[in-house]
C-alpha positions in Angstrom: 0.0 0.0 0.0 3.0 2.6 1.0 4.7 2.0 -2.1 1.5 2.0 -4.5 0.6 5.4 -2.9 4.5 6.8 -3.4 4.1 6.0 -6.8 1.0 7.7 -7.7 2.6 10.7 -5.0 5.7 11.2 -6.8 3.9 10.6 -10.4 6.3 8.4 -11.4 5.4 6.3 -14.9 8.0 3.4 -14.5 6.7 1.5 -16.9 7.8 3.2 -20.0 11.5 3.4 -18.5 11.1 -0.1 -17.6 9.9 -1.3 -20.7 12.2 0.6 -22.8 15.4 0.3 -20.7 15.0 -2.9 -19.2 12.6 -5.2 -21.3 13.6 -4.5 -24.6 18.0 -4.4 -24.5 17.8 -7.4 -23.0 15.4 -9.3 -25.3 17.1 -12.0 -27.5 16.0 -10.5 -30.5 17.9 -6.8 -29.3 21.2 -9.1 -29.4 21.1 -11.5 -31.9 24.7 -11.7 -34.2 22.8 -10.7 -37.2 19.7 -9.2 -36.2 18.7 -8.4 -39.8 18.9 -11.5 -41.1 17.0 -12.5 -38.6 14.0 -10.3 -39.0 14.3 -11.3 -42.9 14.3 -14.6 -42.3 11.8 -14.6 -40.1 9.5 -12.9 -42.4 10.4 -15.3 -45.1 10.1 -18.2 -43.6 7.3 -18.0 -41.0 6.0 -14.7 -42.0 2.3 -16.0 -39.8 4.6 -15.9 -36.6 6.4 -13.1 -37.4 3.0 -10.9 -38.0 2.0 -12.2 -35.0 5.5 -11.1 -33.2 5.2 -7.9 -34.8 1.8 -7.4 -33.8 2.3 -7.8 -30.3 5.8 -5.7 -30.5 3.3 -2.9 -31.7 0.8 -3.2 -28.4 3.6 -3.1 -26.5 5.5 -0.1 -28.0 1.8 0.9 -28.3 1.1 1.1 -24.5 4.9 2.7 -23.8 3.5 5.3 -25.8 0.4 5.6 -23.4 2.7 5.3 -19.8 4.7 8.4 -21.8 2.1 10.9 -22.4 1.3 12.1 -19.5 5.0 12.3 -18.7 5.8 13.9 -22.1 3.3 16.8 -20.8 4.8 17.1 -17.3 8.0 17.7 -18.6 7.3 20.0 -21.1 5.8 22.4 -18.5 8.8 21.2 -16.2 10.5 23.2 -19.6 8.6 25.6 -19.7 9.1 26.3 -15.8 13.1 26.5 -16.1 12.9 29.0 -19.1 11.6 32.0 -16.1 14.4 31.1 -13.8 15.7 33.9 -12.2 19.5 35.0 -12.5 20.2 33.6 -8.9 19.0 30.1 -10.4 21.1 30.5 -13.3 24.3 31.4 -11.5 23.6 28.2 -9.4 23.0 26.2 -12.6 26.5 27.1 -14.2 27.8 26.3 -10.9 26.8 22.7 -11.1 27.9 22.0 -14.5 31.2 24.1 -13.6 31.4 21.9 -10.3 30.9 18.6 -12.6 33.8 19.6 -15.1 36.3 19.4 -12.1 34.9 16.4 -9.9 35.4 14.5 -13.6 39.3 15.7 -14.4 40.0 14.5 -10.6 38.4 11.7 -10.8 40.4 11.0 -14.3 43.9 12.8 -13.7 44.4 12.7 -9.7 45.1 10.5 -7.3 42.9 9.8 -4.1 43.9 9.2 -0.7 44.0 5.4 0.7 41.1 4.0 2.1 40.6 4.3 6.4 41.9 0.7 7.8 40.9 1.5 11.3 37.3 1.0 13.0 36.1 3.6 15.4 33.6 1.1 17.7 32.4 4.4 19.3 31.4 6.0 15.9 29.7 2.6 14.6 27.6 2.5 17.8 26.6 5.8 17.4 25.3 5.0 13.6 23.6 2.3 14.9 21.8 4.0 17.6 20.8 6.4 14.6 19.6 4.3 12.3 17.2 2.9 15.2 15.9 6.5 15.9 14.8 7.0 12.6 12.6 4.7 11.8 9.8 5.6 14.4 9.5 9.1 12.8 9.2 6.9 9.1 6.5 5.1 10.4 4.5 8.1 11.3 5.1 9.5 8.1 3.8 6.0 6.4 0.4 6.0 8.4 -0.5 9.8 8.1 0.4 9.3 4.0 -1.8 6.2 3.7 -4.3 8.3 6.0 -4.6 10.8 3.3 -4.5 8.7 0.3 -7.6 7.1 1.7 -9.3 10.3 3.0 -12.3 11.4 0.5 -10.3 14.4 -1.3 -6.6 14.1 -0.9 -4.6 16.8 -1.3 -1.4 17.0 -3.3 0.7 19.1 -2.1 0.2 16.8 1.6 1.1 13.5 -0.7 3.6 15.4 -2.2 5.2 16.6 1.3 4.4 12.6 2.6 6.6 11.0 -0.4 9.4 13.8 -0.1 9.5 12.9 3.9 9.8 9.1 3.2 12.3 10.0 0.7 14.3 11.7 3.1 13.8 9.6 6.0 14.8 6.0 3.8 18.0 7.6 2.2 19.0 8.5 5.8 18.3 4.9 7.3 20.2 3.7 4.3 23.3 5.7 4.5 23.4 5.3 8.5 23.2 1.6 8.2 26.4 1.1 5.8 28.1 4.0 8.1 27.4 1.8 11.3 29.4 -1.1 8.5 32.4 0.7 8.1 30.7 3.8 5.6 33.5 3.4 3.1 35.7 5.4 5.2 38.6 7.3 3.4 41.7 9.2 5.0 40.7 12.5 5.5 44.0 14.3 3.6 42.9 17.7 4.6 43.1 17.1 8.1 45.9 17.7 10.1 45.4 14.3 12.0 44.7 10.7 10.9 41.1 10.1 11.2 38.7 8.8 8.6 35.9 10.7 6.0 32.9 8.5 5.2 31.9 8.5 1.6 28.6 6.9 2.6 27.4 9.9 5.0 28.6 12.9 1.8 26.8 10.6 -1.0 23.9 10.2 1.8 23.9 14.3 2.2 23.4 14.3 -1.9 20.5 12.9 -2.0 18.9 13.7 1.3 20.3 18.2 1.3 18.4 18.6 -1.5 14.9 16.7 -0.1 16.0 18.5 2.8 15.8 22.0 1.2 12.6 21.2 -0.8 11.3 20.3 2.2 11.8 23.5 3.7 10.7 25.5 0.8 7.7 23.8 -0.8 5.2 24.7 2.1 6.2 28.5 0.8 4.0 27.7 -2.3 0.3 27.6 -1.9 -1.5 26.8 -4.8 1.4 26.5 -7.4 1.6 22.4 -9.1 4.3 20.2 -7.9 6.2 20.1 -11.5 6.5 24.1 -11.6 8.0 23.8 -7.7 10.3 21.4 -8.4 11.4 23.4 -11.6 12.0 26.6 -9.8 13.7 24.3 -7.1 16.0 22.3 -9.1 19.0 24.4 -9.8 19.8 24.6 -5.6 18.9 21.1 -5.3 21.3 20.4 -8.3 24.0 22.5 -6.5 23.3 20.8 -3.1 24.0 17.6 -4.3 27.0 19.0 -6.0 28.8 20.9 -3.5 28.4 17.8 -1.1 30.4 15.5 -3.5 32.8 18.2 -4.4 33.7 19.1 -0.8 34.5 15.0 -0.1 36.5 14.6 -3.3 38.6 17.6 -2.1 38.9 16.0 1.4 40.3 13.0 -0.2 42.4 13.6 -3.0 46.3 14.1 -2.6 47.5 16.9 -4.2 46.7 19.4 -1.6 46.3 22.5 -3.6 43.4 20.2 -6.0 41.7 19.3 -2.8 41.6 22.4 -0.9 40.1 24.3 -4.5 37.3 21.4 -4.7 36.3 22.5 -0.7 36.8 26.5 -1.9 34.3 25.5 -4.5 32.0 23.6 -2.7 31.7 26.5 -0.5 30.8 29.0 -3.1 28.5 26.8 -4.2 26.6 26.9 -1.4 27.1 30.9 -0.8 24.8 30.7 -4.4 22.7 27.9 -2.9 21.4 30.3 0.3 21.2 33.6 -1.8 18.8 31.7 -4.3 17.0 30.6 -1.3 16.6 34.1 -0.1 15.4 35.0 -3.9 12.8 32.5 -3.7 11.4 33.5 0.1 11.3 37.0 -0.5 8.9 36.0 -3.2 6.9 33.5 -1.7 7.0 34.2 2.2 4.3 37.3 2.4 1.7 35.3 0.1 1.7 32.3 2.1 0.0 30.8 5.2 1.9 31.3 8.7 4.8 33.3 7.2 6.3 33.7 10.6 6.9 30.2 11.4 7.8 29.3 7.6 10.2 31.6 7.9 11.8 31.0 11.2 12.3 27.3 10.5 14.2 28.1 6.8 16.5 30.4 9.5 16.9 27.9 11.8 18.0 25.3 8.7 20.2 27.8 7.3 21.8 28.4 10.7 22.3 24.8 11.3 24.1 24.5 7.6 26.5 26.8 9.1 27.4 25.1 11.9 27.9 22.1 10.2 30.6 24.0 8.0 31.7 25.4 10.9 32.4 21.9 12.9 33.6 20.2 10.1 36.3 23.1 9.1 37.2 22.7 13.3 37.6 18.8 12.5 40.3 19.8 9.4 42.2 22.1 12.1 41.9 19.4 14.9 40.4 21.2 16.8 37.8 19.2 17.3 38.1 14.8 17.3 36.7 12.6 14.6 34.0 11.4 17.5 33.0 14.9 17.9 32.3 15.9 14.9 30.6 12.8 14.2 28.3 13.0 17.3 27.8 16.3 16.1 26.8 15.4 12.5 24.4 12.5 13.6 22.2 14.5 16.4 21.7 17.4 14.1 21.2 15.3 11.5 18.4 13.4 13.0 16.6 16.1 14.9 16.8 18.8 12.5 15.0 16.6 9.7 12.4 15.4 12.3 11.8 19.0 12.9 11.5 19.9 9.6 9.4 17.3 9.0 7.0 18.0 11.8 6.9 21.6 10.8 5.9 20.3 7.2 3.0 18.4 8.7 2.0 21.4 10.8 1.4 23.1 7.6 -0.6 20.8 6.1 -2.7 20.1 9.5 -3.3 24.0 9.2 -3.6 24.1 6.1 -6.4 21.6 6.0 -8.2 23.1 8.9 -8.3 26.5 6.8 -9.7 24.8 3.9 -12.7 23.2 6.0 -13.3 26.2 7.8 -13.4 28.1 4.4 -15.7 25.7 3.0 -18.2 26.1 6.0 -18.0 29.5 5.5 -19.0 29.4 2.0 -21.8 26.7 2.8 -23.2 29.4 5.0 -22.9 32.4 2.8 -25.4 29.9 0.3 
C-alpha cells in the first residue's frame, strides 16, 4: 500500500522506462549476431509468426506510448518552468555544470587518498543507535500518508510533502546503516590528524540536502503544481548535491592545492545555494500561510548548515576529534529533519483546517 501510494505521490510512470530500458536491451531479438537476417528470415520463412511477433511488438510499443504521455506533458511544463528562472538560479546552474567539469578531471587525472583501515567502535555504535531513531518518525510519516491517500479528497501538495518525507527519511536509514558497517571510510587528507571521512554519509547528504531543502521551501507555495516547484527548485537542489560530492572529493584527493580548490568551490556553491533561497522566500513568504513560522524554520536550517561548516572546518584544524564531529553530525542530523518534518505536517494540518473552515464559511454564505 506505502509503495503503491508513493508511486501515484511522486507521479512516477515506470513502466515506460522499464519497458524501454530494461525489457527491450535485454530481449534476445535486441542481441542476436545478425539481427537483420534474422527479421528477414523470419518474415520469409514463417511470416504468420512473425506478424503475430510484430503485432504484439506494436501493443507493447503501443502502450509505452500511453505510460509516456502524461510524462511527455509534465516535462514540457517542467521546460517551460526552467525558461523564467531567475539569474540567482542561473548562476547556481552554471555552478553545477562548472562543479561537474572538475569532480570528472579529478576523478580522471588525480590520485585519491588510501582508504581508512581503522574501526572507530564508538562512531559505529553511534550510527547504529541512529539508524534505530529513525525509523519511528518513518513510520509516522507512512500512516499519516496512507491516512490521506484514503481520505475522501486528498490533497497533493500533503502526498507530495508525505513521499518527499519518506524520501528523506529512507536515504538516511540507508546511509546510516552502511556508516554503522564501516561507511566506506577514506583518510581524511585535509586534516591535520589521521582520522577517517565516510563517503557513505557525503553521497547520503546528496540525495537527502536537497529533499531537505525542498522540504523546507515547498510549504512556501500555496497553490502553485508540484512540476513548476520542483522546476524553480532544481538548480539549488542540483547544487546541493553537487557541492556535497565536491567538498569529499577535495577531502580525499592528494594533491593538496586540488583538494583544498574542490572544498573552496563547494563552499561558493553553497554561498549561491542560500542567496537563491533568499530569492525564492522573498517571493513567496508574504503570500503564504503562517509566514512567521515558515520563515523562522528556513532560518533555523540555514543556521544549522553553518554550523555544520563550521564543525567540520574545526575537525580539518583538529580542533575538534573525529568522535565529535561525528556525534555532532548524527544528532543534528536526525533532529533537525524530524523537525522539519514535523513543521511540514503542521502546515498541512493548518492548512487543511483552513480549507474546512473556508468551506463552512462558504456553505453558509449559500
Amino acid at each position: 500500500m506505502v509503495l503503491y501510494w508513493t508511486y501515484h505521490m511522486l507521479h512516477c510512470n515506470s513502466g515506460w522506462w522499464f519497458g524501454t530500458f530494461f525489457i527491450l536491451p535485454f530481449s534476445w531479438e535486441f542481441h542476436h549476431p545478425n539481427w537483420l537476417s534474422y527479421f528477414s528470415e523470419g518474415w520469409n520463412h514463417q511470416p504468420e509468426l512473425y506478424s503475430c511477433h510484430l503485432s504484439l511488438q506494436c501493443d507493447f510499443c503501443w502502450s509505452q506510448l500511453v505510460f509516456l504521455a502524461p510524462w511527455d506533458v509534465a516535462m514540457k511544463k517542467f521546460l517551460a518552468s526552467t525558461r523564467l528562472w531567475p539569474p540567482t538560479a542561473q548562476w547556481c546552474w552554471a555552478v553545477v555544470k562548472f562543479q561537474v567539469v572538475m569532480c570528472i578531471f579529478v576523478h580522471c587525472c588525480c590520485t585519491i587518498g588510501p582508504r581508512y583501515q581503522d574501526i572507530n567502535e564508538d562512531e559505529m555504535e553511534l550510527f547504529e543507535l541512529a539508524r534505530k531513531i529513525l525509523i519511528f518518525p518513518l513510520l509516522l510519516v507512512c500512516v499519516f500518508g496512507i491516512a490521506e491517500g484514503c481520505s475522501n479528497k486528498p490533497r497533493e501538495q500533503a502526498l507530495v510533502s508525505c513521499g518527499v518525507v519518506i524520501l528523506e527519511f529512507g536515504v538516511e536509514i540507508t546511509y546510516y546503516n552502511l556508516l554503522s558497517r564501516g561507511g566506506l571510510g577514506f583518510q581524511n587528507q585535509r586534516a591535520h590528524d589521521y582520522r577517517p571521512i565516510y563517503a557513505a554519509r557525503w553521497i547520503g547528504w546528496s540525495v537527502a540536502i536537497p529533499m531537505l531543502n525542498f522540504m523546507n521551501l515547498y510549504p512556501l507555495v500555496d497553490n502553485q503544481p508540484f512540476m513548476q516547484v520542483l522546476a524553480r527548485l532544481c538548480p539549488q537542489s542540483a547544487a546541493s548535491a553537487a557541492y556535497c560530492w565536491t567538498c569529499f572529493l577535495g577531502s580525499v584527493v592528494l594533491d593538496p592545492w586540488m583538494g583544498w580548490t574542490l572544498n573552496a568551490l563547494g563552499c561558493f556553491s553553497y554561498i549561491l545555494v542560500v542567496v537563491d533561497e533568499v530569492c525564492f522566500v522573498s517571493d513567496h513568504l508574504l503570500a503564504t500561510t503562517m509566514p512567521a513560522l515558515k520563515g523562522y524554520s528556513i532560518i533555523v536550517k540555514e543556521h544549522m548548515f553553518v554550523f555544520y561548516t563550521g564543525v567540520w572546518l574545526m575537525g580539518l584544524g583538529g580542533f575538534a576529534s573525529s568522535y565529535a564531529c561525528q556525534r555532532f553530525y548524527t544528532a543534528t542530523d536526525v533532529s533537525l529533519k524530524a523537525t522539519m518534518a514535523f513543521l511540514l505536517f503542521l502546515y498541512l494540518m493548518c492548512g487543511a483546517q483552513k480549507m474546512e473552515t473556508e468551506t463552512e464559511t462558504e456553505q453558509k454564505n449559500l
